[in-house]
PyMOL Python script that loads the backbone (N, CA, C, O; Angstrom):
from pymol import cmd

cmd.read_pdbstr("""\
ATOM      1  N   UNK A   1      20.071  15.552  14.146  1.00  0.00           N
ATOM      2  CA  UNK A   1      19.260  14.448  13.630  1.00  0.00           C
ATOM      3  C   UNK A   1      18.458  14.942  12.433  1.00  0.00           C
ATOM      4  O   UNK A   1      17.723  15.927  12.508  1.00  0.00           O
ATOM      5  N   UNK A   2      18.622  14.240  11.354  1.00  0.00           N
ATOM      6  CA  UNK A   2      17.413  14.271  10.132  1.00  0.00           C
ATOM      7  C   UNK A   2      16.410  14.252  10.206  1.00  0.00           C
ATOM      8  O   UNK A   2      15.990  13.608  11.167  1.00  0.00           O
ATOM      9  N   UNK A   3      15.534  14.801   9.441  1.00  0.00           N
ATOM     10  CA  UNK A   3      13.590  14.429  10.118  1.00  0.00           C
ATOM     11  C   UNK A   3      13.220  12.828   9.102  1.00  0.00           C
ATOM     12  O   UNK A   3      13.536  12.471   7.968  1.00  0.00           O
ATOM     13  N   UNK A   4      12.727  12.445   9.778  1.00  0.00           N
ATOM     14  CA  UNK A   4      12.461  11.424   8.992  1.00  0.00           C
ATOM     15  C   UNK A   4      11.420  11.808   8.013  1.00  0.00           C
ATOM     16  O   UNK A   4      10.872  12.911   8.020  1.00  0.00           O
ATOM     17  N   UNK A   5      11.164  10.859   7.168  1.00  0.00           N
ATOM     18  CA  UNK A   5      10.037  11.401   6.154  1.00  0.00           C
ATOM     19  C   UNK A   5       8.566  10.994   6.567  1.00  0.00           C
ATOM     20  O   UNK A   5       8.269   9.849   6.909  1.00  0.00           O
ATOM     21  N   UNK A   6       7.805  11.894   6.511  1.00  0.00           N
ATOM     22  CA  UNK A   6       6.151  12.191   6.795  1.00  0.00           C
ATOM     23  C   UNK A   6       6.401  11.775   8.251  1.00  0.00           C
ATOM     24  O   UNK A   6       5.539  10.983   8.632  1.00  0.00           O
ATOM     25  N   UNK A   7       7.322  12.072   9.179  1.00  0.00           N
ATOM     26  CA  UNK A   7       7.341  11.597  10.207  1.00  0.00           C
ATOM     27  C   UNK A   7       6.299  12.558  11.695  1.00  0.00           C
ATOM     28  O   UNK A   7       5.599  11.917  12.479  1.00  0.00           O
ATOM     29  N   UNK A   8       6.414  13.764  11.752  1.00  0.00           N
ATOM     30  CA  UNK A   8       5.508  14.648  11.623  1.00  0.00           C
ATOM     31  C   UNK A   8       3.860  14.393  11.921  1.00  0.00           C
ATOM     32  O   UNK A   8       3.074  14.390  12.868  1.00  0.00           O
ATOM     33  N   UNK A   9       3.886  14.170  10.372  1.00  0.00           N
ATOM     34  CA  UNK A   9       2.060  13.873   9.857  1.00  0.00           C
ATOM     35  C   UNK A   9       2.027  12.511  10.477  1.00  0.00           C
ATOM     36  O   UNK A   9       1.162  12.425  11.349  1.00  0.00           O
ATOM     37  N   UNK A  10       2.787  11.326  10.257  1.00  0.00           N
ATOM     38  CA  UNK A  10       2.656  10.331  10.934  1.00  0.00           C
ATOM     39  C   UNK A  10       2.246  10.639  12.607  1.00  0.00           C
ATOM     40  O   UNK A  10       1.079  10.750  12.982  1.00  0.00           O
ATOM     41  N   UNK A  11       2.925  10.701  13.123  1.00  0.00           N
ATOM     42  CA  UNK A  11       2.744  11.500  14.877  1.00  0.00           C
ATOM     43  C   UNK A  11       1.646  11.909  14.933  1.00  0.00           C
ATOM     44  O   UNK A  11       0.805  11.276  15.572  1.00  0.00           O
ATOM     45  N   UNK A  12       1.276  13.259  14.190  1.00  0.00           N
ATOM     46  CA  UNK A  12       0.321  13.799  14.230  1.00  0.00           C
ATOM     47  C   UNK A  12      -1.200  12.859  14.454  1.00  0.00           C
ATOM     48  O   UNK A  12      -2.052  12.851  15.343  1.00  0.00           O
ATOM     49  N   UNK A  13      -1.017  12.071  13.100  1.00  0.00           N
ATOM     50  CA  UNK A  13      -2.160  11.357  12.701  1.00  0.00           C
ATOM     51  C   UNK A  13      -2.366  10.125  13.571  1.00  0.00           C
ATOM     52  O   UNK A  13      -3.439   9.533  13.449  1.00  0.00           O
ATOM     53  N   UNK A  14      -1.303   9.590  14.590  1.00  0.00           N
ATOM     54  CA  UNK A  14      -1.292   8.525  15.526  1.00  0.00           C
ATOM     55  C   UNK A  14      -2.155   9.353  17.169  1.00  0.00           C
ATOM     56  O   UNK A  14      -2.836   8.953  18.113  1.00  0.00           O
ATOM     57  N   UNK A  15      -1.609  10.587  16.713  1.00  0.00           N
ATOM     58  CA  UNK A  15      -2.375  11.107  18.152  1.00  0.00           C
ATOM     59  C   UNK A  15      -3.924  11.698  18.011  1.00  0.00           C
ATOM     60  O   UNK A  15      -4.593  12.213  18.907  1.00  0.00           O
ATOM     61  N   UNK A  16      -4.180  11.542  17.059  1.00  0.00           N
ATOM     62  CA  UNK A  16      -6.163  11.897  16.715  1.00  0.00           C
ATOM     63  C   UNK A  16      -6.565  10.362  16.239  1.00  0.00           C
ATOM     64  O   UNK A  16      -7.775  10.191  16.094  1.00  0.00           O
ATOM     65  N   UNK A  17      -5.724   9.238  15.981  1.00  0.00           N
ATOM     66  CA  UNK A  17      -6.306   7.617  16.248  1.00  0.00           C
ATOM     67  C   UNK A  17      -6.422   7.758  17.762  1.00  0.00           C
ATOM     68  O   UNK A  17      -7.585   7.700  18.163  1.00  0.00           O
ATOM     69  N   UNK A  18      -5.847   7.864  18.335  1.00  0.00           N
ATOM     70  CA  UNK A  18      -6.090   7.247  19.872  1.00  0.00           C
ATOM     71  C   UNK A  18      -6.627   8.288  20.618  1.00  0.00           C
ATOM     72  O   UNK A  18      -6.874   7.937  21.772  1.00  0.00           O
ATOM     73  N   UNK A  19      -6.971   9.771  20.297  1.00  0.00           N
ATOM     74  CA  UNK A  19      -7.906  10.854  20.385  1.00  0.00           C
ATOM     75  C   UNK A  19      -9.215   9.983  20.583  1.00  0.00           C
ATOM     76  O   UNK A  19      -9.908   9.675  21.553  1.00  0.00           O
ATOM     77  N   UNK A  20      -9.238   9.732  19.245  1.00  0.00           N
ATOM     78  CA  UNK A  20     -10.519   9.524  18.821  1.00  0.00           C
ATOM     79  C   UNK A  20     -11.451   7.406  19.163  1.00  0.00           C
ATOM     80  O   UNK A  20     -12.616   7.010  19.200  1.00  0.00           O
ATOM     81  N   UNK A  21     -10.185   6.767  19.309  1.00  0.00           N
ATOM     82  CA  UNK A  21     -10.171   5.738  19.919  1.00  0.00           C
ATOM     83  C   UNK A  21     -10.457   4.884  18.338  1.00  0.00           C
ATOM     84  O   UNK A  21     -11.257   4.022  17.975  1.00  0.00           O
ATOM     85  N   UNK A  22      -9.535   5.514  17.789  1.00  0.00           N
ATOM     86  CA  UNK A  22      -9.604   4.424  16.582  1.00  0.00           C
ATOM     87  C   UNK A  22      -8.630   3.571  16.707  1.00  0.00           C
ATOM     88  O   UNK A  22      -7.781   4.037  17.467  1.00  0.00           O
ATOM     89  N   UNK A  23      -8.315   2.388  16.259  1.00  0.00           N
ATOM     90  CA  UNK A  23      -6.643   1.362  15.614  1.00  0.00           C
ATOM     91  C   UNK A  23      -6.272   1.686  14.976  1.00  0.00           C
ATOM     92  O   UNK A  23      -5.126   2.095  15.167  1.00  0.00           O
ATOM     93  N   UNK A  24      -6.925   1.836  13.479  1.00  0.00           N
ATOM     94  CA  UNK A  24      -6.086   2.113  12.508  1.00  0.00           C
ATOM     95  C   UNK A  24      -5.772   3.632  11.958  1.00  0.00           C
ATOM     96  O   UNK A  24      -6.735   4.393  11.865  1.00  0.00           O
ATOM     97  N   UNK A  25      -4.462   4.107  11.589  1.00  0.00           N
ATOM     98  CA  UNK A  25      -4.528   5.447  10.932  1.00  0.00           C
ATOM     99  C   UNK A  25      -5.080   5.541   9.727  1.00  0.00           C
ATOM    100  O   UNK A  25      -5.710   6.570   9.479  1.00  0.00           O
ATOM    101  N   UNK A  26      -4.977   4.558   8.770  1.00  0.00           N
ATOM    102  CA  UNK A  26      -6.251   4.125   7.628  1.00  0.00           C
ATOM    103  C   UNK A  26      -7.457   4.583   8.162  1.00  0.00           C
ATOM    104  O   UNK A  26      -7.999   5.257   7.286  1.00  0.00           O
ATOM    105  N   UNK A  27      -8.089   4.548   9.096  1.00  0.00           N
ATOM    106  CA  UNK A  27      -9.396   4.611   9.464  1.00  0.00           C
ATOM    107  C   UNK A  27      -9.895   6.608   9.482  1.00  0.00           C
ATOM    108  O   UNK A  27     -11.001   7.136   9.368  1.00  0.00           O
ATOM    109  N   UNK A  28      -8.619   7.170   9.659  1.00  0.00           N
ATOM    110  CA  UNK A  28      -8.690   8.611   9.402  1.00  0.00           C
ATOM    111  C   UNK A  28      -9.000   8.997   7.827  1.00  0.00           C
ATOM    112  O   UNK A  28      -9.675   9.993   7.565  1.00  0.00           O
ATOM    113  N   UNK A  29      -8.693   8.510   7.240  1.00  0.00           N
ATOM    114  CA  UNK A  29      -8.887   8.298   5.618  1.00  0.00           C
ATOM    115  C   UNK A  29      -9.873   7.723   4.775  1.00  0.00           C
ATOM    116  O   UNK A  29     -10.018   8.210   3.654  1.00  0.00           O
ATOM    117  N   UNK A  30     -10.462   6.919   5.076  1.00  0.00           N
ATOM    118  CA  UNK A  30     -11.265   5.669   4.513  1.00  0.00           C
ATOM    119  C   UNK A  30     -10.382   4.168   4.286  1.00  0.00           C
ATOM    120  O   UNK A  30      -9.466   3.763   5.002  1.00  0.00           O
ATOM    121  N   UNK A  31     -10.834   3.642   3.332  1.00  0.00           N
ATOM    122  CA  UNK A  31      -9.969   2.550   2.959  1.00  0.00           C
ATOM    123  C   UNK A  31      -9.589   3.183   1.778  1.00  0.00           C
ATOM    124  O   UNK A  31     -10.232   3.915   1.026  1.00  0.00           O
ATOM    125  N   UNK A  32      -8.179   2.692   1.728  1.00  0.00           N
ATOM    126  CA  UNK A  32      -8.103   3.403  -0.243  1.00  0.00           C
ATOM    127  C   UNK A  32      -8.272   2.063  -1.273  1.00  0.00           C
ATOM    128  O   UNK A  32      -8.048   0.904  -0.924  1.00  0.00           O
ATOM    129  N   UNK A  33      -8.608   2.384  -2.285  1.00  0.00           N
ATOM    130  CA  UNK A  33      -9.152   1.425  -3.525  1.00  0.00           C
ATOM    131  C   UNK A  33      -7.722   0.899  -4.256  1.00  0.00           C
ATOM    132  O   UNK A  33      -6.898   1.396  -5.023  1.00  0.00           O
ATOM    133  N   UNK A  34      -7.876  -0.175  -3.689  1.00  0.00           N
ATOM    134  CA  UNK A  34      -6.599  -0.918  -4.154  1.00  0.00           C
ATOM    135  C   UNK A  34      -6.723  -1.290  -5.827  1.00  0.00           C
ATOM    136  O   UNK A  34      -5.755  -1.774  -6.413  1.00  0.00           O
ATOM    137  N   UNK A  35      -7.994  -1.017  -6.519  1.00  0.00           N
ATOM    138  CA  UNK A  35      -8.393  -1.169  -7.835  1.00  0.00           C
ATOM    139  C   UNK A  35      -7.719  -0.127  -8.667  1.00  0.00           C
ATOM    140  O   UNK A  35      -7.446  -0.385  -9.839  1.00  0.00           O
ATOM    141  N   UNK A  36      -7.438   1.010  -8.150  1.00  0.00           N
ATOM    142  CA  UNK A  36      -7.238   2.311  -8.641  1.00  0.00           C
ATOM    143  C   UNK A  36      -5.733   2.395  -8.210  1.00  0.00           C
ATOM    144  O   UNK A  36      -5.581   2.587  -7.003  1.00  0.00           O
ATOM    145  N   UNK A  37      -4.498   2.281  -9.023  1.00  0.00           N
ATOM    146  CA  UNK A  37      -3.618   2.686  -8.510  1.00  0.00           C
ATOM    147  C   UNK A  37      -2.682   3.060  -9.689  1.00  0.00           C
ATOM    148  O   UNK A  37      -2.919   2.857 -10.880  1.00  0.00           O
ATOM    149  N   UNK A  38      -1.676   3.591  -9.203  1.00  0.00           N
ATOM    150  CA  UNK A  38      -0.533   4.628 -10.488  1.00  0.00           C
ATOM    151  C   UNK A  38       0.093   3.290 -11.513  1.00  0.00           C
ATOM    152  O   UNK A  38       0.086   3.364 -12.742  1.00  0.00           O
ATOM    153  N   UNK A  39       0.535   2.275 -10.863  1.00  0.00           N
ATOM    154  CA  UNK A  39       1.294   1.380 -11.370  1.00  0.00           C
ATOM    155  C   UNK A  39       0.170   0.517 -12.207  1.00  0.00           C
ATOM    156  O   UNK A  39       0.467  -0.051 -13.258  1.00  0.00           O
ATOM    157  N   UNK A  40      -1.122   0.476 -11.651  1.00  0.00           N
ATOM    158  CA  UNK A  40      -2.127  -0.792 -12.633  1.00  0.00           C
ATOM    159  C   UNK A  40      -1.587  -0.867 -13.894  1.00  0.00           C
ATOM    160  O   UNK A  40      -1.008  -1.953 -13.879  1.00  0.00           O
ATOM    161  N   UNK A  41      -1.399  -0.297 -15.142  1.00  0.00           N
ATOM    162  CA  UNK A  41      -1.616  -0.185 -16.182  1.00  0.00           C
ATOM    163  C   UNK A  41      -0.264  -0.635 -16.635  1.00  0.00           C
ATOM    164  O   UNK A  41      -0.029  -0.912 -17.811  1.00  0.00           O
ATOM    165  N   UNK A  42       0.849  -0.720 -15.424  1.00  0.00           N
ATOM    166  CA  UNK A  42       2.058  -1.180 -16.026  1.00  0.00           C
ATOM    167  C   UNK A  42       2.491  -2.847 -15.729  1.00  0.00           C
ATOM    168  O   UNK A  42       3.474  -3.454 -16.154  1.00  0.00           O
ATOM    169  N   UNK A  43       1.372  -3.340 -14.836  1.00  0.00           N
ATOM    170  CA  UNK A  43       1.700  -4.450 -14.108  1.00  0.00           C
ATOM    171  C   UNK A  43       0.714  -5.432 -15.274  1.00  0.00           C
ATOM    172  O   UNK A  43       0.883  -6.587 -15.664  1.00  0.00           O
ATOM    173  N   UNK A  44      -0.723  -4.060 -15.723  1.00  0.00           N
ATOM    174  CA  UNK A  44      -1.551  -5.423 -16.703  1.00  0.00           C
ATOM    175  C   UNK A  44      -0.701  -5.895 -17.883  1.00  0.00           C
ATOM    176  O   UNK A  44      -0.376  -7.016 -18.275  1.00  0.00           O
ATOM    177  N   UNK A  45      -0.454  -4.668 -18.310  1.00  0.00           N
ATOM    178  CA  UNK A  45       0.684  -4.628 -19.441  1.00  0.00           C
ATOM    179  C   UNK A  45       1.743  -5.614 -19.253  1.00  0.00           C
ATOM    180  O   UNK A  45       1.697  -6.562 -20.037  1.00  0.00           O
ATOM    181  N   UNK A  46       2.702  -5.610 -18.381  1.00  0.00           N
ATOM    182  CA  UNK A  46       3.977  -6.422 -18.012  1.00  0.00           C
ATOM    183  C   UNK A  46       3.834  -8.182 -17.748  1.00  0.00           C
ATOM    184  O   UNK A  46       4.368  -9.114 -18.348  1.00  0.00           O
ATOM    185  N   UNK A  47       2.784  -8.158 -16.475  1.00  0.00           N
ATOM    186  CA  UNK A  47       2.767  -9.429 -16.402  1.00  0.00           C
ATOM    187  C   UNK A  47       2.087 -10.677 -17.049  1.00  0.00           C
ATOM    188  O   UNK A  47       2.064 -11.831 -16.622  1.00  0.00           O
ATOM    189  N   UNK A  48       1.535 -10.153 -18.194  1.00  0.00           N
ATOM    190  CA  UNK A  48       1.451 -11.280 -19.021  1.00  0.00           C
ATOM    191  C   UNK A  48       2.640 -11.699 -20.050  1.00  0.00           C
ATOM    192  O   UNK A  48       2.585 -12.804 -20.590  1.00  0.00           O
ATOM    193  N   UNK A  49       3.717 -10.804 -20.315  1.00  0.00           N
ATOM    194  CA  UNK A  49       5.136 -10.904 -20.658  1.00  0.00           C
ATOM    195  C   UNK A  49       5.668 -12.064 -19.746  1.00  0.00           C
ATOM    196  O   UNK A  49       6.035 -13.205 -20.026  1.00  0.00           O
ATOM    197  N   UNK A  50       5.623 -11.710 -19.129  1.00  0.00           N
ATOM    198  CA  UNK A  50       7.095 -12.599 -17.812  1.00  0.00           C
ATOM    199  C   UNK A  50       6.279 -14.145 -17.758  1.00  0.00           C
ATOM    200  O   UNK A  50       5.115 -14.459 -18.007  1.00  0.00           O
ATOM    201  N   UNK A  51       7.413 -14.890 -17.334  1.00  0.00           N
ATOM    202  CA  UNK A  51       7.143 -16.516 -16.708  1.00  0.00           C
ATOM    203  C   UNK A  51       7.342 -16.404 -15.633  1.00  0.00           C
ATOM    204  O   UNK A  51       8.371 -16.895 -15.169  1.00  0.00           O
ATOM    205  N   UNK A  52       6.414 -15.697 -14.797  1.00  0.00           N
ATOM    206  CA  UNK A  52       6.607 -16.011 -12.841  1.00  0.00           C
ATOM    207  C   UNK A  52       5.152 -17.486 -12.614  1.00  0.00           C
ATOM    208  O   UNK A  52       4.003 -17.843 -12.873  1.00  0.00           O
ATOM    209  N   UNK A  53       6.110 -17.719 -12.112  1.00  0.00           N
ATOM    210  CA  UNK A  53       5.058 -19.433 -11.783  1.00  0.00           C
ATOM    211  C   UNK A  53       3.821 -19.022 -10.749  1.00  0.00           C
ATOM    212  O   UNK A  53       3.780 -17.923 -10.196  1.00  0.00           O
ATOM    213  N   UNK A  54       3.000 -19.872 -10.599  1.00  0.00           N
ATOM    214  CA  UNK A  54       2.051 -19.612  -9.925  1.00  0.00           C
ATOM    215  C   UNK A  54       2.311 -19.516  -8.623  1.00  0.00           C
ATOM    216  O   UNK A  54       1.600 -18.850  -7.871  1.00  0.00           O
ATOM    217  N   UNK A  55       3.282 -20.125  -8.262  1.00  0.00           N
ATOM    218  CA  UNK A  55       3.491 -20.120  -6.499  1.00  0.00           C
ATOM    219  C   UNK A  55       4.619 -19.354  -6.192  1.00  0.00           C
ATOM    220  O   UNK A  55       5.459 -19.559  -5.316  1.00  0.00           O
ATOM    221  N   UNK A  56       4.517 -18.119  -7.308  1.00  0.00           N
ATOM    222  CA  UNK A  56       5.770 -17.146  -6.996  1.00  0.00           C
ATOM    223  C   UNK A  56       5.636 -16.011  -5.704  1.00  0.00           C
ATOM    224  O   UNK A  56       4.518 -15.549  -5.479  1.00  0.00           O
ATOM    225  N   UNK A  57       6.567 -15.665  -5.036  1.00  0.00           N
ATOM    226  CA  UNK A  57       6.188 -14.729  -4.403  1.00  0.00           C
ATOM    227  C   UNK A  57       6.830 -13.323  -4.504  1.00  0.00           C
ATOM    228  O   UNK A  57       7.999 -13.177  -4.862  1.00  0.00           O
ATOM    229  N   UNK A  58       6.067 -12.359  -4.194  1.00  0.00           N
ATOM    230  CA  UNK A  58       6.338 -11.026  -4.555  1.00  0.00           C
ATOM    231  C   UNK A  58       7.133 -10.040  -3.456  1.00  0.00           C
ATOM    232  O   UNK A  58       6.566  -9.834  -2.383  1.00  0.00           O
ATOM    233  N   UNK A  59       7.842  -9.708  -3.595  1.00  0.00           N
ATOM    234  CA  UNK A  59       8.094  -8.576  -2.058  1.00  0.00           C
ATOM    235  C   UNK A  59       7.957  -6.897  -3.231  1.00  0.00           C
ATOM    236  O   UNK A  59       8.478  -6.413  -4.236  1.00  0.00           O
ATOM    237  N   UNK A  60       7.258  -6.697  -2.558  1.00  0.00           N
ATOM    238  CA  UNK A  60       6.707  -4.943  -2.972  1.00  0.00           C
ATOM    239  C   UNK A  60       7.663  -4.142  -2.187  1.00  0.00           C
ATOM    240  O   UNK A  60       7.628  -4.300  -0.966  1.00  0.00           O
ATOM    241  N   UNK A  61       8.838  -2.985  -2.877  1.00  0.00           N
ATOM    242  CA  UNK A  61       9.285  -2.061  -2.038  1.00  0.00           C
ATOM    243  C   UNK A  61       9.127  -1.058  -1.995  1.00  0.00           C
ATOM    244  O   UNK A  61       9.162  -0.523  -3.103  1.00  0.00           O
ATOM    245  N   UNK A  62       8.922  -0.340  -1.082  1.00  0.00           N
ATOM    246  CA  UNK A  62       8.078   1.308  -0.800  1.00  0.00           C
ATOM    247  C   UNK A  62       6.568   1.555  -1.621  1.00  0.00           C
ATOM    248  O   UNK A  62       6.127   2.217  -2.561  1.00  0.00           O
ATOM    249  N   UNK A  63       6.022   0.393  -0.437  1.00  0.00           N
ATOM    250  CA  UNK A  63       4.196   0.488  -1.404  1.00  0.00           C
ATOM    251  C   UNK A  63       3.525   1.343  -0.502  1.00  0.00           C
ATOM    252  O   UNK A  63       2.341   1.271  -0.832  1.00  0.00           O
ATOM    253  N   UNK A  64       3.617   1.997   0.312  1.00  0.00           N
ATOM    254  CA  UNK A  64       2.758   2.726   0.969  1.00  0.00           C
ATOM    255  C   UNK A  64       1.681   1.678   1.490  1.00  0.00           C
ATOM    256  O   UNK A  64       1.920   0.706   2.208  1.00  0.00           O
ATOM    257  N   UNK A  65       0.335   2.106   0.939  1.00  0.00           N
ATOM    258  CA  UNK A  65      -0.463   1.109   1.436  1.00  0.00           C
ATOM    259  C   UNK A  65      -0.683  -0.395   1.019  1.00  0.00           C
ATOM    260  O   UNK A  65      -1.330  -1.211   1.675  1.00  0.00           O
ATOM    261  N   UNK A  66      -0.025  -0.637  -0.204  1.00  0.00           N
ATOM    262  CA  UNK A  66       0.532  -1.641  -0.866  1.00  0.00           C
ATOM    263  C   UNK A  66      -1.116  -1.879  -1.928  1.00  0.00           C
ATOM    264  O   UNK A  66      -1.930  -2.764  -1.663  1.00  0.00           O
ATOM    265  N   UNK A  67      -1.220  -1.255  -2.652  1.00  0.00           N
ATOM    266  CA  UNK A  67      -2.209  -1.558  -3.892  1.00  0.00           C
ATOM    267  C   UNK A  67      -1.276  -2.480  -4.341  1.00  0.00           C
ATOM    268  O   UNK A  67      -1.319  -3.512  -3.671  1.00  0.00           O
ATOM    269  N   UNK A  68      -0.194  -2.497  -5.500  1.00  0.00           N
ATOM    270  CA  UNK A  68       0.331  -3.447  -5.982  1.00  0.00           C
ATOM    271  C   UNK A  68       0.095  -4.869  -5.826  1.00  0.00           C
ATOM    272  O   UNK A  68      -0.513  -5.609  -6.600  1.00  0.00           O
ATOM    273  N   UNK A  69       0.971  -5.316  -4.101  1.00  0.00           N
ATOM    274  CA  UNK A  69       0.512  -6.226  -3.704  1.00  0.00           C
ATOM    275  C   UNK A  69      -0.942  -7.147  -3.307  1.00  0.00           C
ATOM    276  O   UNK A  69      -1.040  -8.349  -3.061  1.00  0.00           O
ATOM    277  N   UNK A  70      -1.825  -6.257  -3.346  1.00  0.00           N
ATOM    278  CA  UNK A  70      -3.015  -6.308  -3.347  1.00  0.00           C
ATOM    279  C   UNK A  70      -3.259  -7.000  -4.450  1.00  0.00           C
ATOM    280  O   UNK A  70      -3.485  -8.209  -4.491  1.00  0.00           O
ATOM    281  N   UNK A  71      -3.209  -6.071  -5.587  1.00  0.00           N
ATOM    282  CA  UNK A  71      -3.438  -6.730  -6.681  1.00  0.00           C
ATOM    283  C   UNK A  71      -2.923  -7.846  -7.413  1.00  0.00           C
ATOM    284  O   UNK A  71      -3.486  -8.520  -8.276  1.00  0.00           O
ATOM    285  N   UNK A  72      -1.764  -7.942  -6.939  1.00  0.00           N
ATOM    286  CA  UNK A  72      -0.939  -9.944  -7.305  1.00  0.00           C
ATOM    287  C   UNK A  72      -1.803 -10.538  -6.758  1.00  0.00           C
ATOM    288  O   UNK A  72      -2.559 -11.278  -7.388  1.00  0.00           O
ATOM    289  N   UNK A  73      -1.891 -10.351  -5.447  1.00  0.00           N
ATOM    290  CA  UNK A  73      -2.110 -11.356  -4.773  1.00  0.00           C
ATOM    291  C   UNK A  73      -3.919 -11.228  -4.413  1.00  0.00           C
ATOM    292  O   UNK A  73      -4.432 -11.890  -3.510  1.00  0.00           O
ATOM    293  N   UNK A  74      -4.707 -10.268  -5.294  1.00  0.00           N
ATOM    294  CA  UNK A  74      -6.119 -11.459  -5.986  1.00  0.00           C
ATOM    295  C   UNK A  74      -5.806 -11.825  -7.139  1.00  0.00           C
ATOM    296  O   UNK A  74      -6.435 -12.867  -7.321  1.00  0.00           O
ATOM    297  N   UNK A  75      -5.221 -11.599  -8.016  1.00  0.00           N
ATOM    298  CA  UNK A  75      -4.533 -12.566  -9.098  1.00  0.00           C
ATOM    299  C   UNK A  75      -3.744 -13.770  -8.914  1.00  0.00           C
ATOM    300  O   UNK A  75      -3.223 -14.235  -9.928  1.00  0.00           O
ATOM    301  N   UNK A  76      -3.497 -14.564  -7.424  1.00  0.00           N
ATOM    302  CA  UNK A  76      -2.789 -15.669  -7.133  1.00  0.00           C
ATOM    303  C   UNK A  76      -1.404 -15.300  -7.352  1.00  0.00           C
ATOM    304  O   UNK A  76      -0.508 -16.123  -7.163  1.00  0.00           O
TER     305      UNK A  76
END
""", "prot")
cmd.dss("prot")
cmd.show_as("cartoon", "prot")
cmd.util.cbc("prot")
cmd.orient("prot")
């Protein structure tokens, strides 16, 4: 069998949530700042180019914690 990826640290980090009697594995971390992310600067840039309608919807793939989506969607 293959290892899956961060599968490990995942495990790891699920067994000091319920150690510690937290829900979320986010909560081992803080919250992260969905303001601050690698892609911002390509999405401010880009999406005033494109015609996506207002009631478009987005599917984000491999967002981790999903800043991206975050950020469409307080932009409507």
């Amino acid at each position: 069998m293959t290892q899956r990826y961060y599968y490990h640290e995942h495990q790891s980090d699920y067994a000091v949530v319920k150690a510690k009697g937290l829900k979320l594995r986010a909560a081992l971390y803080g919250h992260p700042d969905f303001e601050a992310f690698s892609s911002r600067s390509y999405l401010e840039a880009t999406l005033p180019r494109l015609e996506v309608p207002q009631d478009a919807r987005v599917l984000e793939l491999g967002c981790g914690t999903g800043p991206g989506a975050c950020f469409l969607a307080k932009r409507g």
